[in-house]
N, C-alpha and C positions, 0 to 999 in steps of 0.2 A: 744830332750833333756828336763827332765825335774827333780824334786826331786822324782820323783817317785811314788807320792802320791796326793790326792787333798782330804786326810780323815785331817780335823781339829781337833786338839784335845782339846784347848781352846784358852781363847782370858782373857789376863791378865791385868787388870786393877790397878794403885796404888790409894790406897785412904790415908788419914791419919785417916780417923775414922773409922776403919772396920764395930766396931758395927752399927754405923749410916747406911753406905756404904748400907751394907746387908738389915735392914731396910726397907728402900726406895726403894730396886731394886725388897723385896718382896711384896712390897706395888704395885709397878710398874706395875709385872707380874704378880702376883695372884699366885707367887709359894713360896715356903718353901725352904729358904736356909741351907743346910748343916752345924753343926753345926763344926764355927770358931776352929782352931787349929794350932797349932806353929809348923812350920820348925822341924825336927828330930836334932838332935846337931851331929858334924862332925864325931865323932864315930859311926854315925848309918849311917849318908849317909854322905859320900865323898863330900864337896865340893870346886873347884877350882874356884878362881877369878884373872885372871891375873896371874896366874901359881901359887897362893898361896892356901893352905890349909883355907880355913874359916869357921865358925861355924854362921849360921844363925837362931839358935834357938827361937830369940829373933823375927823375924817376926813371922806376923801373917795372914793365910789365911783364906779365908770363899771360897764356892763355891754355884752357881746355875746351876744345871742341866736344859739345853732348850732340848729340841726335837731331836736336831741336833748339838749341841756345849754344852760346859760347860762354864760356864763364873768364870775365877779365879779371886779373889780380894785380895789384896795386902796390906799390915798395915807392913810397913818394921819397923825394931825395931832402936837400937839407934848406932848400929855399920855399919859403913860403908859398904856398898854392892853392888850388882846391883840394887835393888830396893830404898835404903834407896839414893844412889848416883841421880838417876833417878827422883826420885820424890824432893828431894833439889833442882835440876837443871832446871826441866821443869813443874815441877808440877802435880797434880793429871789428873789422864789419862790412856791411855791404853799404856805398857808397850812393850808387846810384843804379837805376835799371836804365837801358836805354832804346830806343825804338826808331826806326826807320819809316820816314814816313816821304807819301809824296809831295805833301806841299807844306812846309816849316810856318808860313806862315800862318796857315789857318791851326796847325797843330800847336802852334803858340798862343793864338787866341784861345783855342779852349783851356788849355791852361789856365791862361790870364781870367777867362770866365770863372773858374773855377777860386779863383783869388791869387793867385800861385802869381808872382814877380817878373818881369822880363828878367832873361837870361841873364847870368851874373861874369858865364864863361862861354865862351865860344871861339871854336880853331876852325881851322880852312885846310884841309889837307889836301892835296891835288884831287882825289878820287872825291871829297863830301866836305859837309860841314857837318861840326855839331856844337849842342846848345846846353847848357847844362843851368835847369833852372832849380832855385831852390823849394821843391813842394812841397819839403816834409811837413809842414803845417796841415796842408790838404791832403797829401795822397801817403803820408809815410814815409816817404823816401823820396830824394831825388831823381827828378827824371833828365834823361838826354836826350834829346829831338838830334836827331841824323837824319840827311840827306845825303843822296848824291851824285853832288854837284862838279863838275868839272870848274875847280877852283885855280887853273892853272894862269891866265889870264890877271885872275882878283890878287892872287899873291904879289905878285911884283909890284899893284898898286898899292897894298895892304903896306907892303914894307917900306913905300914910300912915304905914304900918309897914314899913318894908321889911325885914323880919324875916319877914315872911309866905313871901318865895319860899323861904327854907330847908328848906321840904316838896320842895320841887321836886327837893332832895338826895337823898332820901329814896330 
């Protein structure tokens, strides 16, 4: 038994100063961060938090490409969210890791086997979905279940009903 995969897709980090954040991790590494850019708004990508429609536009990510991971950083904006929640409560740190796998749902059961919650968040982005469950009880840290899915279809239902991703529980 397992998720199915051992490919990482990245490892998410909150900061509160992005720009600084990036800075020092290029300073660090000797590499060149990707340049910073804000969450899409809920009309372009779907997303659920606790079974609600949110709009997280107001975050902001930066990335650095390693070898073998991506490393994502986190600048959550001033509405309520997973990260903006995450980072009030526990502070600056790594968020969640996250993994790519071929089939979400068997890589959610083992989760769930393990004790770990159905997903609390999950977005639809045209290229994937992903699931952001909260494991830290069992594994340390939250995990992100990514696929991908050609979600271009589901969005326009999503944003009609947004009732529809509740299968996604499932």
């Amino acid at each position: 038994m397992s998720i199915g995969t051992t490919k990482l897709c990245h490892i998410a980090v909150l900061v509160r100063d992005l720009d600084k954040a990036l800075r020092n991790w290029e300073q660090l590494l000797g590499l060149k961060a990707g340049e910073p850019f804000n969450l899409p708004p809920a009309s372009e990508v779907p997303v659920f938090t606790n079974g609600e429609l949110g709009d997280y536009a107001d975050c902001r990510l930066g990335t650095i490409q390693l070898e073998n991971c991506l490393l994502e950083f986190v600048q959550p904006g001033s509405k309520p969210g997973p990260w903006k929640d995450k980072l009030d409560r526990d502070g600056e740190g790594v968020q969640h890791i996250s993994f790519i796998v071929p089939d979400r749902k068997k890589a959610l059961d083992e989760l769930r086997d393990l004790g770990a919650p159905a997903p609390y968040h999950i977005g639809y982005w045209p290229g994937g979905t992903y699931s952001f469950t909260d494991s830290a009880a069992q594994l340390g840290v939250e995990i992100n279940i990514k696929t991908n899915d050609d979600n271009t279809a589901k969005k326009a239902l999503l944003l009609r009903d947004p009732d529809i991703h509740k299968q996604d529980l499932l």
